[in-house]
N, C-alpha and C positions, 0 to 999 in steps of 0.2 A: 768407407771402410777404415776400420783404424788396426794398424799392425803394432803389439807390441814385440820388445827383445829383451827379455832376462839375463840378468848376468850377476855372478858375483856367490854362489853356492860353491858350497864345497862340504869337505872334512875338516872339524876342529875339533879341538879337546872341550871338553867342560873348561867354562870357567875363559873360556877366549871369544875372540870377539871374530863379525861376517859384515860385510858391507854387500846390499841388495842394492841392485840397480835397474830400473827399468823405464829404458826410451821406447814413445809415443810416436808412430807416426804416420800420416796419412792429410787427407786433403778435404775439406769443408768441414770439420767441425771444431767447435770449441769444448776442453775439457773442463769439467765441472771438479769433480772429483780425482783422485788417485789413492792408492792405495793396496795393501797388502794381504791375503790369507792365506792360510796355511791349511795341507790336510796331513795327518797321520795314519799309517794303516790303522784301519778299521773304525775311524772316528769321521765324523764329518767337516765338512771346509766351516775353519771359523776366522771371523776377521782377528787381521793381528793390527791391523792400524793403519788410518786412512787419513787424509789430510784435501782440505778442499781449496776452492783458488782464491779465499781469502786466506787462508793459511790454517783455521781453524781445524786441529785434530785432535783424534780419539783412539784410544788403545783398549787393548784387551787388559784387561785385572791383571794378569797372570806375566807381561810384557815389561808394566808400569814400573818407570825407573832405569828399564836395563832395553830398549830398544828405543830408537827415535827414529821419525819418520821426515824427510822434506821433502820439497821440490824447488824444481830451476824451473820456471815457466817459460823462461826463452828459448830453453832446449826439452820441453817437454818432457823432462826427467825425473822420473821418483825414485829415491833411496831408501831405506833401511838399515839404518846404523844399529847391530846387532851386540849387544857386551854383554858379559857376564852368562853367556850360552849357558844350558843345561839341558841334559838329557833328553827332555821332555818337551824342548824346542825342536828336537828334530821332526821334519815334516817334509813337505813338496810344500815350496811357497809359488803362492800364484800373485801376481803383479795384475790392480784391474781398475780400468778406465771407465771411467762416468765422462759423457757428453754432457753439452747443456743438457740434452733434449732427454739425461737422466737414463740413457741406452747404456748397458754395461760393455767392458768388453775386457778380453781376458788373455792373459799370456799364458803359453805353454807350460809354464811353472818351473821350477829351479832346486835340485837337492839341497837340502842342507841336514847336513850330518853328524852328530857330537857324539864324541866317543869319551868313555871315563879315564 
């Protein structure tokens, strides 16, 4: 079983920046993936950006430029470095773990809130 912990949501203005954080952790497995999405009312969960354990990542159109994604693999930690926020960023972001074995798994999710 793998537990994640979100951290790092809030309220910001347009045009400021949010740092997502989310530790991994639990016993026999190896993560393959990490990564982030987002939902808004009434739209569905879309990825905002994921990053795999060679490092290789992928963002949504809509992110590119103004969000970056890593990780710390000794501490099983993925980030989200969020800038230049807008409006239209705001969501419930969910933090989600790919094993090898390609099993997903999924944090509680995290506000993040921009206001004009």
């Amino acid at each position: 079983q793998v537990q994640l912990v979100e951290s790092g949501g809030g309220l910001v203005q347009s045009g400021g920046s949010l740092r997502l954080s989310c530790a991994a952790s639990g016993s026999g497995f190896g993560i393959y993936a990490m990564g982030w999405y987002r939902q808004a009312p009434g739209k569905q969960r879309e990825l905002v950006a994921r990053i795999t354990s060679d490092g290789s990542t992928a963002y949504a159109d809509s992110v590119k430029g103004r969000f970056s994604i890593s990780r710390d693999n000794a501490k099983n930690t993925v980030y989200l470095q969020m800038n230049s926020l807008k409006l239209e960023d705001a969501a419930v972001y969910y933090c989600n773990v790919e094993n090898i074995f390609r099993t997903g798994y999924w944090g509680q999710g995290t506000q993040v809130t921009v206001s004009s």
